[in-house]
C-alpha angles and dihedrals in degrees: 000000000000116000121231118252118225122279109226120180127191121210128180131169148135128279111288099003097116101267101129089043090051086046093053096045082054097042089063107033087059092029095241135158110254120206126191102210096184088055087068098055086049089054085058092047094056087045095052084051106056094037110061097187094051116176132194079244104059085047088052102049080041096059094045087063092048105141109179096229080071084068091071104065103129090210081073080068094066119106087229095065096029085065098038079056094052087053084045093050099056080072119108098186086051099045095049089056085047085044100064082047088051104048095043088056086057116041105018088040100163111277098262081073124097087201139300143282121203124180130189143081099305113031106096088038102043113358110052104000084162094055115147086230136029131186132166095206105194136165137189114285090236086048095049086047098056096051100047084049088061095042082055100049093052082055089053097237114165100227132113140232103261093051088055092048086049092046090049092053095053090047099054089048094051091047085049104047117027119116104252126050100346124202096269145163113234113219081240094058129107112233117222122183102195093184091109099022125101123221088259098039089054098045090047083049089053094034094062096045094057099035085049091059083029098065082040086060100043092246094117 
C-alpha cells in the first residue's frame, strides 16, 4: 500500500485577519499539528520583557524548551508583548534559532499527525516553500480592528478602538517592512479576504480547495 505523503499547509497573514481560526479548523478536520509561529516570538517578547539583561543564551535555551501548551498563555495576547515580538523578529540570529523549531514542527509533527499547519509572516515565503497548500488569508485594517478589539474586550482589557487600530497599523508596518523575512505574499500562494467572509464561509472556502488536490493526490 502507498503510503500518504504529509500534508503541509502555509499560512501567512497579517495580524487579526483569521488566520489562527482558518489554521485550527484545519488542524482538526486532517488531523494535523497547528502551530502558531508568531506565538513564539511573543513568548520571547514576554520573555525580553521580564528579563532586563537578556542574552542570546537565555533565548536559545528558551526556545529549546519550547511545549506548545506554552503557546497558550493568554498574557502573549497583550499589546505590550505583540509589539515587544515584532522588535524580537527583525533578528537574524534569533530567527534563525526560531527558524530549526519551526521547520521540525513541520515537516518531522509527531506520527499521530496526518501533517502540519503553520501560520504566520514568514511561513509560504521561508518556513515550508514546498508546502502541499498555500494561502495568504488577509482582511481590511478597519475589519481586523474591529475584531481584535472584540477579542480584547472578552478578555476584559481596558483599551479602545482607536489604540488597537494604532497598534494595528504599527504593527503591519513593522511585519512588512522589516529586513529579514517580511510579511509577503508569494506569487504560489492562494489569496483569502476574509473581510466579508464568516468563520464557516472561509473554511469551506479552504476545505474544498485542499480536499479537491487532495483526492488528486490520493490523500483523500
Amino acid at each position: 500500500m502507498k503510503k500518504k505523503k504529509l500534508i503541509t499547509v502555509a499560512i501567512d497573514s497579517p495580524a487579526a485577519a483569521g488566520a489562527g481560526t482558518q489554521a485550527k479548523l484545519i488542524a482538526k478536520k486532517y488531523k494535523l499539528l497547528y502551530l502558531d509561529t508568531g506565538k513564539i516570538y511573543r513568548l520571547l517578547g514576554k520573555f525580553k520583557l521580564e528579563n532586563s539583561q537578556i542574552t542570546y543564551s537565555l533565548l536559545k535555551k528558551k526556545i529549546n524548551k519550547i511545549k506548545l501548551k506554552d503557546l497558550n498563555n493568554k498574557e502573549l495576547l497583550s499589546d505590550k508583548i505583540a509589539t515587544s515580538a515584532s522588535l524580537i523578529a527583525k533578528n537574524l540570529r534569533i530567527r534563525k534559532m526560531v527558524k530549526k523549531f519551526q521547520k521540525n514542527c513541520a515537516y518531522k509533527p509527531p506520527k499521530k499527525f496526518s501533517g502540519s499547519v503553520l501560520d504566520g509572516r514568514d511561513i509560504t515565503s521561508v518556513i515550508m516553500k514546498k508546502a502541499s497548500f498555500k494561502f495568504y488569508i488577509t482582511a481590511s485594517l478597519n475589519v481586523r480592528a474591529k475584531r481584535r478589539f472584540l477579542e480584547f474586550k472578552k478578555l476584559k482589557k481596558n483599551i479602545s478602538f482607536e489604540e488597537v487600530l494604532k497598534s494595528l497599523k504599527n504593527r503591519d508596518y513593522l511585519d512588512k517592512n522589516r529586513k529579514y523575512s517580511p510579511l509577503k505574499k508569494t506569487k504560489d500562494s492562494i489569496l483569502i479576504n476574509t473581510s466579508k467572509l464568516s468563520k464557516k464561509a472561509c473554511f469551506i472556502k479552504i476545505r474544498d480547495i485542499m480536499d479537491k488536490k487532495l483526492k488528486i493526490n490520493g490523500n483523500i
